[in-house]
C-alpha positions as CSV (number, residue, x, y, z in Angstrom):
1,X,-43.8,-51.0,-71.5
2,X,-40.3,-51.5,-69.6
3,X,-40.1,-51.3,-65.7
4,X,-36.6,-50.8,-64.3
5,X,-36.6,-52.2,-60.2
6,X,-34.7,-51.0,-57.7
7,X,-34.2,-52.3,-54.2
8,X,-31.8,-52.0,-51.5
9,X,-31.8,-51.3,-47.9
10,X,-31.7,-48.0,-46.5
11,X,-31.5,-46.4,-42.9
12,X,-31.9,-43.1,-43.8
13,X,-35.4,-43.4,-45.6
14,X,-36.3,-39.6,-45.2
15,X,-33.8,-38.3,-46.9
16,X,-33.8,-41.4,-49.8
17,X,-37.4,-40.1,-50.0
18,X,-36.7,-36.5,-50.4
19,X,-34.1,-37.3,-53.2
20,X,-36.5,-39.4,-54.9
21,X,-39.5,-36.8,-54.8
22,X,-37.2,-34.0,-56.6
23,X,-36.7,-36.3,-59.5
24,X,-40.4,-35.3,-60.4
25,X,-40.2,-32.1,-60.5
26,X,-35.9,-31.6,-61.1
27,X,-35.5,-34.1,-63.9
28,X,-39.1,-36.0,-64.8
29,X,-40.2,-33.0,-67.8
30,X,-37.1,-34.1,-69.9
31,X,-37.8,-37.2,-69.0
32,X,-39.5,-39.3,-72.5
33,X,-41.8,-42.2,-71.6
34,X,-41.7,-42.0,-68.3
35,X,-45.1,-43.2,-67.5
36,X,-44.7,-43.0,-63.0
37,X,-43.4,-45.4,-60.5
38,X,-44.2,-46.8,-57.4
39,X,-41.8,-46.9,-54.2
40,X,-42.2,-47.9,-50.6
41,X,-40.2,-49.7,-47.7
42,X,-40.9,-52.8,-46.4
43,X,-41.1,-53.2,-42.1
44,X,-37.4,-53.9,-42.3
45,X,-35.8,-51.4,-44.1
46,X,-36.2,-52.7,-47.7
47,X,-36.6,-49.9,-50.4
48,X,-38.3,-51.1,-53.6
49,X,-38.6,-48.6,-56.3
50,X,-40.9,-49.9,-59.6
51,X,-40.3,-47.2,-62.3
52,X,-42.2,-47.7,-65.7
53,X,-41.4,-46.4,-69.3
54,X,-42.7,-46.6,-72.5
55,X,-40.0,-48.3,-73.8
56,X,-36.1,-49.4,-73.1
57,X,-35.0,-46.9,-75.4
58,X,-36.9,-44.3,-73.5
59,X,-35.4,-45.3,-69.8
60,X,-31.7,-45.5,-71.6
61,X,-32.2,-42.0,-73.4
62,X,-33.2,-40.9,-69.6
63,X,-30.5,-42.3,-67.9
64,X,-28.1,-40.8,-70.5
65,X,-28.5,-37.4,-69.5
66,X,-26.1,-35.9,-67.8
67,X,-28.1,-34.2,-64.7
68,X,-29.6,-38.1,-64.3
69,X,-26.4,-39.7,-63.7
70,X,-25.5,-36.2,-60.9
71,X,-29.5,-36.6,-59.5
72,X,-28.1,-40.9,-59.5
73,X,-25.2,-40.4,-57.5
74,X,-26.8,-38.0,-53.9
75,X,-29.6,-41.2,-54.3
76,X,-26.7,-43.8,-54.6
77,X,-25.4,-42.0,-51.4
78,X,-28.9,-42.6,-49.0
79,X,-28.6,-46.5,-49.5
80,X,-26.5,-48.5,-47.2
81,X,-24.6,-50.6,-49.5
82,X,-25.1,-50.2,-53.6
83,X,-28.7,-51.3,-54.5
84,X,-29.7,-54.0,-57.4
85,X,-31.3,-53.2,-60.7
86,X,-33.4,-55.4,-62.3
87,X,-34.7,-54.8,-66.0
88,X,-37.7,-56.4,-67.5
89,X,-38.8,-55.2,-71.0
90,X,-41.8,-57.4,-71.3
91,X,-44.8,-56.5,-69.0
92,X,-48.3,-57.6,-68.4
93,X,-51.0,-54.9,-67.3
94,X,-52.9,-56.6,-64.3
95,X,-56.8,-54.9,-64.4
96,X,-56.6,-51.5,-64.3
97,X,-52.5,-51.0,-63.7
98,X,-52.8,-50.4,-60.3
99,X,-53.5,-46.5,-58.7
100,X,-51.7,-43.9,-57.0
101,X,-55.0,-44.5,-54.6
102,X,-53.9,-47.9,-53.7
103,X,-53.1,-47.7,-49.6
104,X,-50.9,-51.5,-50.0
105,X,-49.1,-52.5,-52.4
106,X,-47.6,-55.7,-52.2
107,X,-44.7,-56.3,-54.6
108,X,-43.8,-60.4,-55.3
109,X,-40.6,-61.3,-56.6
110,X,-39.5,-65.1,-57.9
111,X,-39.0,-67.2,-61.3
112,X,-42.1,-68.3,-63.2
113,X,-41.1,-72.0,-64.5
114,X,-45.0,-72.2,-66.8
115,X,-45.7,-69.6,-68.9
116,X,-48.7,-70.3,-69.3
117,X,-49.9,-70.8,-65.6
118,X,-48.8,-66.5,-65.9
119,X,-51.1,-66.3,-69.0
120,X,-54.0,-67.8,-66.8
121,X,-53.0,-65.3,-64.0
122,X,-53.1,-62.3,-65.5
123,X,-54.4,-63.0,-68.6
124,X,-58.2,-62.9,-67.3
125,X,-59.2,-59.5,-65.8
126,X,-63.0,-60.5,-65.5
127,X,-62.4,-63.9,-63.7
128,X,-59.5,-61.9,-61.5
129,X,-62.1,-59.1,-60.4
130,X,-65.0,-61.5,-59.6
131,X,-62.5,-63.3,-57.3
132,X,-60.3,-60.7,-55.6
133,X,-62.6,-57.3,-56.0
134,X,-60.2,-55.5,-53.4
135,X,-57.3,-55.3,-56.1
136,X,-57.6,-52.4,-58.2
137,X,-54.5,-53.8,-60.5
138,X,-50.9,-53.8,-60.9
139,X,-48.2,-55.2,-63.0
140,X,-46.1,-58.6,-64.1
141,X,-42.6,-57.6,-65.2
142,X,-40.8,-60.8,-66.6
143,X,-38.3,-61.7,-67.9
144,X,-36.5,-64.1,-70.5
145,X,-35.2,-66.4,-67.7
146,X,-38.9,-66.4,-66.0
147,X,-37.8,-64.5,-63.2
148,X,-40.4,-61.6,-62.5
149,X,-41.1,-58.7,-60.4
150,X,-45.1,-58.1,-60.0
151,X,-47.1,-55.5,-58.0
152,X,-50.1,-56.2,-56.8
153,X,-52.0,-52.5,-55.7
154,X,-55.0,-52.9,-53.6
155,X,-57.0,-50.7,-51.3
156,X,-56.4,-51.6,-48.1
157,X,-54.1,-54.0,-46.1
158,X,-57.2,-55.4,-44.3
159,X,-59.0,-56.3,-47.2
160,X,-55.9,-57.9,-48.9
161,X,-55.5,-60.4,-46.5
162,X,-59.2,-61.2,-46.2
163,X,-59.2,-61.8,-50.2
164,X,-56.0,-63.8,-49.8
165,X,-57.6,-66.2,-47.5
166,X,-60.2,-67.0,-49.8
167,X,-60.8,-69.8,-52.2
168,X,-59.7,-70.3,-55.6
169,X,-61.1,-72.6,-58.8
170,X,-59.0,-75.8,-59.0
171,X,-57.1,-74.5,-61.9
172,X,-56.0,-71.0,-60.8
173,X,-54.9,-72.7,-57.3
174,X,-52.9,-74.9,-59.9
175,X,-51.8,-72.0,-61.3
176,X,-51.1,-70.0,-58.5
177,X,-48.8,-72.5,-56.7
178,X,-46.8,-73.1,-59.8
179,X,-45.8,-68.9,-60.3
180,X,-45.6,-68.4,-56.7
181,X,-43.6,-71.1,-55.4
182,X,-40.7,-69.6,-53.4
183,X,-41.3,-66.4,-54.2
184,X,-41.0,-63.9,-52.2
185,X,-43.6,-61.2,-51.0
186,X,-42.7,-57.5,-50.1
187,X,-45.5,-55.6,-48.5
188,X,-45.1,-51.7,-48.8
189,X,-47.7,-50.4,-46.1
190,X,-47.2,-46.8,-46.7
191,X,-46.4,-46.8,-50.5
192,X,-46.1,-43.7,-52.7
193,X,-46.5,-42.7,-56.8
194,X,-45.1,-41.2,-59.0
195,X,-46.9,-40.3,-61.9
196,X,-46.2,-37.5,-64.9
């Protein structure tokens, strides 16, 4: 899987919403390997966009076409200064991927120093489910430098906060602490999918 981010700020979200939505229908059944995306703005203004394809090749074929670059420039034109693109052609499938159910998403950006410390993270779905049943799943984009983009999908804002304030075992606190130090959390309250 690849997952292309984008993310800048906006102050005309209805309208960068109503560009986005026609790409589904307009552009997304010439689209190969687009597998969906998920978008939403933060409390102050930030648009986050996490689009997944099968493969690099896939999102470069798509991004090649001509009618994507014209459908690129009217969204170019909604954000207040140009956005930033981040690629990431390796990705980890949290639980069940996440759903286009989920009511909050929280999307968690930073640089992951232990690779293995991710491994423990997201590497064991049954241990992850017993402690945190209010996440139905997401993704954990990284990339070669360690930086990483990763959504977290779960059912409800309420019930995300009450799983956050629990405890972990020693070695997934460990573990925890060493991904997420000084990253940086983007909650999407209203969040919306994309999906073929």
């Amino acid at each position: 899987m690849f997952i292309q981010v984008i993310q800048g700020r906006s102050s005309r979200p209805d309208e960068l919403r109503a560009v986005g939505d026609s790409w589904l229908t307009e552009l997304g059944p010439g689209a190969t390997g687009y597998l969906g995306g998920t978008f939403g703005f933060t409390d102050d203004g930030l648009f986050l966009a996490v689009i997944r394809f099968a493969s690099r090749a896939d999102a470069t074929a798509n991004s090649q076409r001509p009618e994507q670059g014209a459908w690129a420039e009217r969204l170019m034109a909604t954000f207040d200064a140009p956005p930033e693109f981040r690629d990431y052609d390796e990705v980890l499938v949290l639980l069940d991927g996440g759903s286009d159910d989920a009511g909050f998403v929280q999307v968690i950006q930073g640089v992951a120093r232990d690779r293995a410390a991710v491994d423990l993270l997201v590497g064991n779905g049954d241990a992850l489910r017993a402690m945190r049943p209010e996440i139905i799943g997401g993704t954990f984009a990284i990339a070669e430098d360690g930086s990483f983009t990763e959504t977290v999908a779960f059912t409800d804002e309420a019930t995300a906060r009450t799983g956050e304030a629990g405890e972990f075992p020693p070695e997934v606190a460990v573990a925890l602490s060493s991904v997420m130090d000084g990253a940086v959390f983007h909650d999407l309250r209203a969040p919306w999918f994309e999906s073929p």
